[in-house]
Backbone bond lengths (Angstrom), bond angles and torsions (degrees), N, CA, C in turn:
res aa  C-N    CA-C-N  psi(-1)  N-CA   C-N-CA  omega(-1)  CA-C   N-CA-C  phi
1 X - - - 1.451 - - 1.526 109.90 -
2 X 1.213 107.12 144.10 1.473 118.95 177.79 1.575 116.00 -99.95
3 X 1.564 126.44 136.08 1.161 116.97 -165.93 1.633 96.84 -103.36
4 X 1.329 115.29 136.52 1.564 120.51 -167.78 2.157 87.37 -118.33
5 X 1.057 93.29 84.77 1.344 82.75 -173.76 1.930 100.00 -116.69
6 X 1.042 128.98 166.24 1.580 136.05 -130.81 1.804 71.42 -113.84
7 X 1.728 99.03 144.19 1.579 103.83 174.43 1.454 102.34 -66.13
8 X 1.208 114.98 176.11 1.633 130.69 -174.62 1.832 103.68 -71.57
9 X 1.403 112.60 134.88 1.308 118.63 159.79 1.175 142.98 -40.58
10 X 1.841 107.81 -32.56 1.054 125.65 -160.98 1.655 116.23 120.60
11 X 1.317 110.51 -179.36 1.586 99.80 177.27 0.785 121.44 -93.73
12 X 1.512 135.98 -12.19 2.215 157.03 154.35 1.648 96.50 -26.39
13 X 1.290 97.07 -61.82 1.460 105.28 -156.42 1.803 103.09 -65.18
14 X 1.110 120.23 -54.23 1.409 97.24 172.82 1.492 134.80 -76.06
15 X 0.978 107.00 14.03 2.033 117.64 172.13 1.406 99.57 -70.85
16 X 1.011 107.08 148.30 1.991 134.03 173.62 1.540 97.61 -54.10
17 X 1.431 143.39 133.43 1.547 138.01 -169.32 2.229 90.42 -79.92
18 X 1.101 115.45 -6.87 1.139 111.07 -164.41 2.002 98.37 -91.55
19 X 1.364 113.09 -13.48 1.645 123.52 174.86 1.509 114.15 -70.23
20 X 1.675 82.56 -47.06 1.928 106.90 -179.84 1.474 113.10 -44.85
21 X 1.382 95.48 -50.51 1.556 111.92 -175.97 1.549 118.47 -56.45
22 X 1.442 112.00 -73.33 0.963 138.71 -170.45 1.554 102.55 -82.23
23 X 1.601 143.25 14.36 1.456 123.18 170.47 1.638 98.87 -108.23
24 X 0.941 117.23 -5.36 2.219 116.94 164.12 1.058 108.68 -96.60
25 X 1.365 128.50 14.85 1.502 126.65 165.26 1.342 110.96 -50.89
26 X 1.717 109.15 -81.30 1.322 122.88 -174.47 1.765 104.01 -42.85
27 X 1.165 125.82 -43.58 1.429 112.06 -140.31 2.077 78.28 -86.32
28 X 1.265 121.55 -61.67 1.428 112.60 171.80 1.603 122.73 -13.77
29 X 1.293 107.14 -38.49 1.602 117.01 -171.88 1.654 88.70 -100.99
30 X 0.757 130.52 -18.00 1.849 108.19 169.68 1.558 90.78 -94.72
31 X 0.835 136.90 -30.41 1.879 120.63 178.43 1.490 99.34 -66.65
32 X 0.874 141.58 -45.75 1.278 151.48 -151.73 1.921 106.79 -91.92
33 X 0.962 114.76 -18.48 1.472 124.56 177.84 1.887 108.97 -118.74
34 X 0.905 126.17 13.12 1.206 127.14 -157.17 1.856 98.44 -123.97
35 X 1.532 87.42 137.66 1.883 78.43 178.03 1.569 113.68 -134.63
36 X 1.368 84.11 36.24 1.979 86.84 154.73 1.492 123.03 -125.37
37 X 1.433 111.39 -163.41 1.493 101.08 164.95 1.248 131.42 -94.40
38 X 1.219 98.93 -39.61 1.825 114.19 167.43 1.701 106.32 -20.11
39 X 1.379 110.05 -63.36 1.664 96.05 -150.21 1.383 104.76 -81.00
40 X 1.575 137.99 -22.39 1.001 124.77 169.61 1.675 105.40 -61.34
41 X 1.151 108.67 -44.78 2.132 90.12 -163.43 2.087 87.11 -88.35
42 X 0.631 122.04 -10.57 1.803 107.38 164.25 1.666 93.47 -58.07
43 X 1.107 120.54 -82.16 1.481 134.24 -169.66 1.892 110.49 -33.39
44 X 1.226 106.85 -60.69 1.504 128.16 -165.96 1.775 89.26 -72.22
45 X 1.055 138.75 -55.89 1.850 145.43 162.06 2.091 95.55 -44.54
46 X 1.442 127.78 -49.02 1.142 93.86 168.15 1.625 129.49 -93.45
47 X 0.797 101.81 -10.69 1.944 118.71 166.96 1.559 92.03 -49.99
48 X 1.103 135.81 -63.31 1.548 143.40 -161.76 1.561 97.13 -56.82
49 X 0.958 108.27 -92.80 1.539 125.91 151.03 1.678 124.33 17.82
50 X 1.299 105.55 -60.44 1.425 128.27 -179.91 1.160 98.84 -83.01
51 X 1.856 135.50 -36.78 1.255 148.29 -150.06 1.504 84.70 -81.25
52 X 1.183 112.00 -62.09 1.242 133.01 -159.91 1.423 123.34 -41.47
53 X 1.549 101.88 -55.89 1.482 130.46 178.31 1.554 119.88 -91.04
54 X 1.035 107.62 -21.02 1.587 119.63 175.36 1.621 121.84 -98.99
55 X 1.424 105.63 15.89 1.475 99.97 -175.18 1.785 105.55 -148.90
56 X 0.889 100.36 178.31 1.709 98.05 166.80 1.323 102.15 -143.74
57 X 1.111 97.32 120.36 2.300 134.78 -166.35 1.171 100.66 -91.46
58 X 1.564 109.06 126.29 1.836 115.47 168.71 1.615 91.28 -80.14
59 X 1.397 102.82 -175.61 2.073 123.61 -179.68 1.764 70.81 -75.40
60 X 1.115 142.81 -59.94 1.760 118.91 -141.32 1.626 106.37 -79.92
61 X 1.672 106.42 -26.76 1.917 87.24 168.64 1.339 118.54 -96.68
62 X 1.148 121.30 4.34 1.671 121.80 168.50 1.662 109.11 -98.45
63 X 0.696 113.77 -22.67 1.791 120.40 147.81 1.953 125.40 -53.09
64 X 1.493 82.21 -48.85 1.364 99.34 -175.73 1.833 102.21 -81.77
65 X 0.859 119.76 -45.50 1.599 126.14 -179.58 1.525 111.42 -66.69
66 X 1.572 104.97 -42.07 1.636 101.64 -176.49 1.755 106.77 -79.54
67 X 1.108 121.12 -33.43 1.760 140.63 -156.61 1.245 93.59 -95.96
68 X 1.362 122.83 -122.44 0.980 142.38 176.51 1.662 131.61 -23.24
69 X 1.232 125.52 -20.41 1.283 152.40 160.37 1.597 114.02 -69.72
70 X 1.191 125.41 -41.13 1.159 126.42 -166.84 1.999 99.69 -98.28
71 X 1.544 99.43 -24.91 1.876 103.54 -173.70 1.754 95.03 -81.76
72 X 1.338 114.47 -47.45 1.414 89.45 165.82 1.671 151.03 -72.18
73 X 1.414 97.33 -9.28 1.359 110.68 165.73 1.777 113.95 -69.14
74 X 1.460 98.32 -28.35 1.343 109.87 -179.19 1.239 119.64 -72.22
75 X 1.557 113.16 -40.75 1.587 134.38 174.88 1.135 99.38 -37.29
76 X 1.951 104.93 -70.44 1.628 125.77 -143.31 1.209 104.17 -79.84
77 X 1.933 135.88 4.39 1.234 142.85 -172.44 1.767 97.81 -98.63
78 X 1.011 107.28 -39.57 1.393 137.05 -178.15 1.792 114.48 -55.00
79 X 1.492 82.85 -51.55 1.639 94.15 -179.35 1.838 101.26 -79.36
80 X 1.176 110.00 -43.63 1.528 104.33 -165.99 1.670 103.80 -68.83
81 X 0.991 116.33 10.26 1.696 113.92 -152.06 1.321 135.95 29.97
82 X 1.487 111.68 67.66 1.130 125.77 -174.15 1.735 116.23 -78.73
């Protein structure tokens, strides 16, 4: 028998869901204590990054991540009056 098994996900997909959780802790609490701009889009530029390389993206979430991701950050800057 031949094994028809699906290429690898990436390296996301095999981490414990309990790593997932708990490895944006720290960086959440430096966004959240931090009062410039730099470290949120440093952080959010490596979030992508990791997203990027650690997963395998259909056309509708790399659409959604490149597009739509960046118009609502824009929205919600908009609303807070930034």
């Amino acid at each position: 028998m031949t094994s028809t098994s699906a290429p690898p996900a990436g390296f996301l997909h095999g981490l414990n869901p309990l790593v997932k959780i708990a490895a944006p802790l720290p960086a959440m609490v430096a966004v959240i204590l931090s009062r410039d701009l730099q470290t949120p889009l440093v952080l959010l530029a490596l979030a992508l990054v990791v997203l990027l390389s650690g997963t395998r993206l259909t056309a509708r979430v790399a659409l959604l991540l490149g597009v739509m991701l960046p118009l609502a950050v824009g929205v919600g800057a908009i609303g807070f009056g930034a």
